[in-house]
Every structure is written in C-alpha cells, then in structure tokens.
C-alpha positions as CSV (number, residue, x, y, z in Angstrom):
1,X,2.9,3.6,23.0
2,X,2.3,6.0,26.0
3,X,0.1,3.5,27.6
4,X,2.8,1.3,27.9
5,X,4.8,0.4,31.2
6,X,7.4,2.9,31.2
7,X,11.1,2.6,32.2
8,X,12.5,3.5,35.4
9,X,13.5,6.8,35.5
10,X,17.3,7.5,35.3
11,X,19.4,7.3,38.6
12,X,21.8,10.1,39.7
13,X,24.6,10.1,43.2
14,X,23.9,13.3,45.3
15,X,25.8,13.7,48.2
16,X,23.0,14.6,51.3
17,X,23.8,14.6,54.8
18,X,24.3,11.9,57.1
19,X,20.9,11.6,59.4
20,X,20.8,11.9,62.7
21,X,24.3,15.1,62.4
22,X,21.9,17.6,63.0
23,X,24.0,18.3,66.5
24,X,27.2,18.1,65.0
25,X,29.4,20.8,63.9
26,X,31.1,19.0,61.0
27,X,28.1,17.8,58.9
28,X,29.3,14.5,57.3
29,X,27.6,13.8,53.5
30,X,26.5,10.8,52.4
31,X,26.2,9.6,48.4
32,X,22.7,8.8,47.7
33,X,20.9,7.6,44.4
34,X,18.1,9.5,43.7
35,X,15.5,9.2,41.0
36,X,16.2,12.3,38.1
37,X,12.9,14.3,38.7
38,X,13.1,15.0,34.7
39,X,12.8,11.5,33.7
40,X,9.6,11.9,35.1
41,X,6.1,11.3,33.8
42,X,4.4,14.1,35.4
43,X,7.3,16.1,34.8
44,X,8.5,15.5,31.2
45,X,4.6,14.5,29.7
46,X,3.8,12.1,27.6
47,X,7.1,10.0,25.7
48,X,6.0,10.1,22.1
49,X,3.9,13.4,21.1
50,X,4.1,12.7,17.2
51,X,4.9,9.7,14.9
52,X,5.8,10.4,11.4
53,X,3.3,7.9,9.4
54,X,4.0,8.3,5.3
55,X,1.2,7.1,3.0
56,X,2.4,4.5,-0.1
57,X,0.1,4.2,-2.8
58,X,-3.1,5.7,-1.5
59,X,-6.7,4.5,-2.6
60,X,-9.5,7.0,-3.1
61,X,-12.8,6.8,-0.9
62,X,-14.7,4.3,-3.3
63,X,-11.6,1.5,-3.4
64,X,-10.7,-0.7,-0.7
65,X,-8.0,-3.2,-0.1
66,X,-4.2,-3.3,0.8
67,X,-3.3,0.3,1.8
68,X,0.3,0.2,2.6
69,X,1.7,2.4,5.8
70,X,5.4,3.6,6.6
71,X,5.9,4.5,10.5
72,X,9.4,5.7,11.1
73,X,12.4,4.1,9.2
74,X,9.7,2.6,7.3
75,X,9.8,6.0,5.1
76,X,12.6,5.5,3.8
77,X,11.6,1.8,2.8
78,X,8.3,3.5,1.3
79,X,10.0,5.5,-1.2
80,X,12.6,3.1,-1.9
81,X,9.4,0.4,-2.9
82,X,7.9,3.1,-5.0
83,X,11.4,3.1,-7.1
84,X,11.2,-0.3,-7.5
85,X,7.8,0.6,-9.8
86,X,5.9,-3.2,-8.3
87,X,3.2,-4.1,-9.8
88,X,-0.2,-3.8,-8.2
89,X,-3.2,-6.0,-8.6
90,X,-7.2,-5.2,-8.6
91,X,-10.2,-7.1,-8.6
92,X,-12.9,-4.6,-10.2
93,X,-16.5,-5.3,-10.4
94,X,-18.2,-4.0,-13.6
95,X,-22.2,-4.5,-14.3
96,X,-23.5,-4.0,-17.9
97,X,-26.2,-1.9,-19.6
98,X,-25.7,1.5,-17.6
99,X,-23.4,4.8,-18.0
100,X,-23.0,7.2,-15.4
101,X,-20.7,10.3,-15.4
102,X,-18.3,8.9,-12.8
103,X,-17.6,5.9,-14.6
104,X,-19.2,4.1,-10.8
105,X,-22.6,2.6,-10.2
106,X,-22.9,5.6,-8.0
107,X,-22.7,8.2,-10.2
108,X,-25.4,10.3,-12.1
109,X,-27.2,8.2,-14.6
110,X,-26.5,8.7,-18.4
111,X,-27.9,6.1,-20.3
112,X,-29.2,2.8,-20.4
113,X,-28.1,0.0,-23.2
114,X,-28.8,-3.5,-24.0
115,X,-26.6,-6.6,-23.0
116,X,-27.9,-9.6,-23.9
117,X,-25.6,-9.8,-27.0
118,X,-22.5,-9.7,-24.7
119,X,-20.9,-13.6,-24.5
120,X,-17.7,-14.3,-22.3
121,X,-15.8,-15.0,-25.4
122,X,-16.5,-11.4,-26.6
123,X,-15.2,-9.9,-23.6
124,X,-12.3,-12.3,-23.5
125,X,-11.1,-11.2,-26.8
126,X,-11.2,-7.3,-25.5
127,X,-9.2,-8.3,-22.7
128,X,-6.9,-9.8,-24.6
129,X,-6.7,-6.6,-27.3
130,X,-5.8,-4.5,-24.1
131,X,-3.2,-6.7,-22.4
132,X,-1.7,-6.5,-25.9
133,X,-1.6,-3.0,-26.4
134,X,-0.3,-2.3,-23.1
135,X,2.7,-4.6,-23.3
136,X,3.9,-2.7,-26.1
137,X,3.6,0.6,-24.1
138,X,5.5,-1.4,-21.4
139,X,8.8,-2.9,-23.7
140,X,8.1,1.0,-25.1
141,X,8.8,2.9,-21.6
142,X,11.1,-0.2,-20.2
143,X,13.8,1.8,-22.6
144,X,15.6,-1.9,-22.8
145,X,16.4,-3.2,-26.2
146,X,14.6,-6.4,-26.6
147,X,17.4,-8.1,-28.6
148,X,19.9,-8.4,-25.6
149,X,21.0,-10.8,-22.9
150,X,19.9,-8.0,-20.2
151,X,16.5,-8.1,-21.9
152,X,16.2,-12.0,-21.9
153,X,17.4,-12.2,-18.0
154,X,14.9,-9.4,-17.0
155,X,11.8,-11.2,-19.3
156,X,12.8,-14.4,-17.4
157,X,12.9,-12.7,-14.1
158,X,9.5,-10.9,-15.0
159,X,11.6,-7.3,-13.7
160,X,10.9,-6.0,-17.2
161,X,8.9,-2.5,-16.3
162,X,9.3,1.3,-16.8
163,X,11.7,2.3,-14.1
164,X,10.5,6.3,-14.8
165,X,7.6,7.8,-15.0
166,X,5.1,6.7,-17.4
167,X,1.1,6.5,-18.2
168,X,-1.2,4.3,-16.7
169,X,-0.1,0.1,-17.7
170,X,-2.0,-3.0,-17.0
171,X,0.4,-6.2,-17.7
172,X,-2.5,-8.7,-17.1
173,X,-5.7,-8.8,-16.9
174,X,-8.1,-11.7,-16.8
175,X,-12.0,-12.4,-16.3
176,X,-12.9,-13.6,-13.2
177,X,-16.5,-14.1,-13.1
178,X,-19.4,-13.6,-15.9
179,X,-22.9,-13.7,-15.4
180,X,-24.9,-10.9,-16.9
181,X,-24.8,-8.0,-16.4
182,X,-22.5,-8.7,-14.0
183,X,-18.6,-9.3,-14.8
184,X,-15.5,-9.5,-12.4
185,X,-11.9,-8.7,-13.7
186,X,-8.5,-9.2,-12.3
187,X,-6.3,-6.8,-13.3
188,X,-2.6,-6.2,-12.9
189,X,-1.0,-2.7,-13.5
190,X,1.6,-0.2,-12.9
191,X,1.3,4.0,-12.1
192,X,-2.6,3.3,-12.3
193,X,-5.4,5.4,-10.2
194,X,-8.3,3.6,-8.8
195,X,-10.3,6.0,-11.1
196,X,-8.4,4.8,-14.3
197,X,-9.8,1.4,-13.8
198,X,-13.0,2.2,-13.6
199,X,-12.7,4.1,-17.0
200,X,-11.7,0.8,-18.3
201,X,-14.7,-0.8,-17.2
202,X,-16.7,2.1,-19.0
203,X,-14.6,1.5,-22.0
204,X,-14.8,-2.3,-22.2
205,X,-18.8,-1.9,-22.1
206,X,-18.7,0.9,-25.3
207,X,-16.4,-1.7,-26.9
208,X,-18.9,-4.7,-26.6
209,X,-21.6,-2.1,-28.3
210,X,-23.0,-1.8,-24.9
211,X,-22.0,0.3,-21.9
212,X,-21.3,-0.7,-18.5
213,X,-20.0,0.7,-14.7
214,X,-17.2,-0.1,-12.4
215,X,-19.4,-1.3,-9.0
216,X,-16.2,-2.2,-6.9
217,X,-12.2,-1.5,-7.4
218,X,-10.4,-4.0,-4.5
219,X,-6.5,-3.9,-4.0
220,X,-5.5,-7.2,-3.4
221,X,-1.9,-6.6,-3.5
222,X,0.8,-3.8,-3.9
223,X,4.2,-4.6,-4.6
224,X,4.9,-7.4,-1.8
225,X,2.0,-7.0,0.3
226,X,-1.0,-9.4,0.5
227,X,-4.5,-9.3,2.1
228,X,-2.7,-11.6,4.2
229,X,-0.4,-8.9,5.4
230,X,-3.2,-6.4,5.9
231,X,-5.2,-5.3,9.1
232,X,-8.6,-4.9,9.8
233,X,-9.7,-2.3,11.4
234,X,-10.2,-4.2,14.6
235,X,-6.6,-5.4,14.7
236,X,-5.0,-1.6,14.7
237,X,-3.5,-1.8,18.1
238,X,0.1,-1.8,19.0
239,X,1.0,-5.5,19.1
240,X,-1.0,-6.3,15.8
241,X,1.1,-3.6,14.2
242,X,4.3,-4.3,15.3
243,X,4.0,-8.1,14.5
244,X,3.0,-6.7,11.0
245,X,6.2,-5.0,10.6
246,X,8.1,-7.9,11.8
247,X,6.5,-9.7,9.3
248,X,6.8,-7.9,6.0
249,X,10.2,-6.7,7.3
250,X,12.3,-9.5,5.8
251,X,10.4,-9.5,2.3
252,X,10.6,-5.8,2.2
253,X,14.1,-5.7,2.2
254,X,14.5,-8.7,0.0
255,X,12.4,-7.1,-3.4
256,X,14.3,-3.8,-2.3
257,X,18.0,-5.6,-2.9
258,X,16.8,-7.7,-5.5
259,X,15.4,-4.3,-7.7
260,X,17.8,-1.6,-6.5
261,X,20.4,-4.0,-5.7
C-alpha cells in the first residue's frame, strides 16, 4: 500500500508578499497556494503503519487448503460467517496397516497390522454407520422440532445445523479413492479441528480390525469459499488481493442475509 503513487498533498492560501516590494514602504500581500508541509511523505512517514488482519477458521501446520483472511471491515464479516456455523469440507488421506501416536504418518510408530482383509464395501458401510450417527447428534443440537413446517423449510433449504456451540459433526462423508493401503475420504463437517479428522482416520482403521493413519487433511472449502477463491502464495500482492475481495464480496454478503437475515 505504501508503495503506491500517493496523493497530492493538501493545498492551503497564505498570504506572502508581492515580489519585487522590497523598496516599498507599504508591503502589498499576495494569496498564494502552497503545498501543506504535513501532508508530506518525508514529513508524516509512511500512510498505513498497521492493518488489522483477523484469522477465520485457522488450520494447524500439517493441513492445507482454503485459509480464510479478514482485512479491515472484513472482521466484522468474519465473525458474522462464523455465526452462520457453514459447513466446511476436507479431503483426508488415510493409509492402512500402521498406528502412530499422532494419529499422522509422521508420528512415532505404534504398531503395525494387516490389511488385506479390508474391501471398499467394508469401509463403505463404516462411513455410512458414522454419517448416521452424526446426523442424529446434528437434529440433537439443531434444538428444532422435526415435526414442524420450520423444520421441513430448513431440511429443504439444507440450513438445518447447530446454531450454538456443539462437538465435532461430520454431515457427509464419502470414499473417494481405494487402493490399498491407501484410501481417500471426502468429508463434510461442522466445529471440527484438523486433528479430529485425523482421529477418525485412526478410528475407521481399528473399526475394519486393522489400523490406519491420516497422511494428508486438505480444506477444500469453508463456508463460501472455494479453492477457486484462494491464493497461492505467489499471488499475495496487492492487486491479486483486492480482486479477491471484490470477488467473494457479493457471496459473502449474500449467505450472511440469507442465515442471519
């Protein structure tokens, strides 16, 4: 921002006199613009020393993905998107046969387990006993009685989630890829950690009589935002940013009315 071609500095009238009076006894004055020496650069310093930048829903050091930034205004819209409790999807890597105590392929070995039992349709059905048990816990902490109109509107609407606090909730989850030992999920979820996920992974393997380890957690979305909306490291300069404001500024705003009315 400093870099940028700044303004002309304000203008102000002084009154100075006339040239060439210097013989005269009545000194005739003269209004003059003049540039105001506090406007500048070299006399006020840089024009923006600090930026408040707020965080959204952060991602530990093993994760990576769509990490979403507030700069300004965008705050406000920050906490108003975590009240709106969007959900957030994952695509988690997971490799059979090993336990660590992190839960990560990185993490201090535990044990080593067979796999070759292990079928697609097996894991299927556990992903299906999961997604079942955590829509319960979702109608549970939605505190909406299923049996009215508001219910049906906010089912059809797919709005139905806990607008509190609650535990960890996955609404979907799906098998992406299987070839063992390796196995790709795609999961959906709601007041998750990246860490909670890769307990999952750890849990799914001790439920297929086996073991297993998270090898990569990916955000792929929060709330509104894409891997389409995000920036690459290379593209954090000011123009890239601003057009990525401009961007999400409409569908911000948008989910924000349409939640929170």
């Amino acid at each position: 921002l400093n870099a940028l071609p700044e303004r002309a500095p304000r203008q102000q009238i002084r009154f100075l006199p006339a040239p060439g009076n210097g013989e005269s006894r009545v000194t005739e004055l003269v209004a003059t613009r003049l540039p105001v020496l506090a406007d500048h650069p070299l006399v006020r310093g840089p024009r923006f020393r600090q930026l408040k930048i707020g965080a959204g829903h952060r991602l530990d050091v093993k994760a990576s993905g769509v990490f979403v930034l507030g700069i300004g205004h965008g705050n406000k819209l920050l906490t108003d998107l975590y009240n709106c409790h969007l959900t957030k999807t994952y695509t988690v890597g997971g490799l059979f046969g090993k336990a660590t105590d992190d839960f990560s392929d990185t993490g201090k070995l535990i044990e080593k387990t067979t796999f070759d039992h292990i079928t697609r349709e097996k894991l299927e059905r556990i992903l299906a006993v999961i997604q079942g048990t955590n829509h319960k816990a979702l109608l549970m902490h939605s505190n909406i009685d299923m049996k009215t109109q508001e219910a049906y509107e906010l089912a059809v609407k797919g709005l139905i989630r806990p607008m509190g606090k609650s535990p960890p909730i996955i609404t979907a989850i799906r098998c992406l890829q299987f070839t063992l030992p390796e196995f790709q999920l795609e999961i959906h979820c709601l007041h998750e950690t990246q860490q909670y996920l890769r307990k999952i992974v750890h849990e799914i393997g001790l439920e297929l009589k086996s073991s297993a380890v998270c090898t990569q957690v990916r955000r792929i979305r929060d709330g509104v935002f894409t891997l389409d909306d995000a920036l690459l490291r290379s593209q954090w300069d000011l123009q890239s940013i601003q057009n990525a404001i401009g961007n999400c500024q409409l569908k911000v705003q948008t989910e924000i009315e349409k939640i929170l009315g």
